[in-house]
N, C-alpha and C positions, 0 to 999 in steps of 0.2 A: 458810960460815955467813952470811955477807952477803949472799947470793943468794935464802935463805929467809926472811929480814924482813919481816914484816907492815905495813905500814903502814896507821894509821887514819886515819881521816878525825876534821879538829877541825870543831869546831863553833866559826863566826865570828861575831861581834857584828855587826847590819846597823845604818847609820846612820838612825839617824831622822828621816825629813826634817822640815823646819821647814813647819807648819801656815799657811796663807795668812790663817786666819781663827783666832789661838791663841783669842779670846775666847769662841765658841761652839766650838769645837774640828770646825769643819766645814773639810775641806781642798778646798772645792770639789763642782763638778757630776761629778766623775769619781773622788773618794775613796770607799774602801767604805763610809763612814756614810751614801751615800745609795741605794746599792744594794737597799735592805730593804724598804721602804717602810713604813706605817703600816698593819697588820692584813694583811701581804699584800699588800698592794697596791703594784703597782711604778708606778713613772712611762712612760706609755704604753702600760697593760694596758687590752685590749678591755672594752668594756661589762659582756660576760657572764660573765667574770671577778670583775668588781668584784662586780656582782650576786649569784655562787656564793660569794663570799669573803664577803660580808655578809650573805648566809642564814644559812652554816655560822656564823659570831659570834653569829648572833641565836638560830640553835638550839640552841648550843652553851649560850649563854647560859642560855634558857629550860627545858632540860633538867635544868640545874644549881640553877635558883631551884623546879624543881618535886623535887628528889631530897629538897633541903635542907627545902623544906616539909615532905614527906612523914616525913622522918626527926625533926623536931620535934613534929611531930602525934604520931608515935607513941612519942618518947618523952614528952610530955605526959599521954599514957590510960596509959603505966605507970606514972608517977609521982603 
């Protein structure tokens, strides 16, 4: 009967390591909070990157302030 024992796997608690920078909670140039970058944008991305990443925001944008318009205007003529 000891032969057919399952054994699971536990699930361990990992230690947290201690933050270099607790006050801004940045643990450096190599912790994942700076992997991300701001709108996309990573640290060392090409020109035309930034460029396509900042169209898509601006059209993204302007798409949204014209839907929103549009959706005011006409409930404005129903009411």
């Amino acid at each position: 009967m000891a032969e057919k024992k399952v054994i699971l796997p536990v699930v361990q608690k990992e230690n947290k390591a201690v933050l270099s920078h607790p006050g801004t909670g940045c643990g450096g140039c190599g912790s994942k909070s700076c992997k991300g970058g701001g709108m996309g944008i990573y640290p060392g991305s090409e020109k035309e990157v930034v460029y396509r990443n900042i169209f898509l925001y601006a059209t993204m944008g302007l798409i949204i302030f014209i839907t929103t318009y549009l959706i005011v205007h006409l409930l404005n003529l129903f009411t």
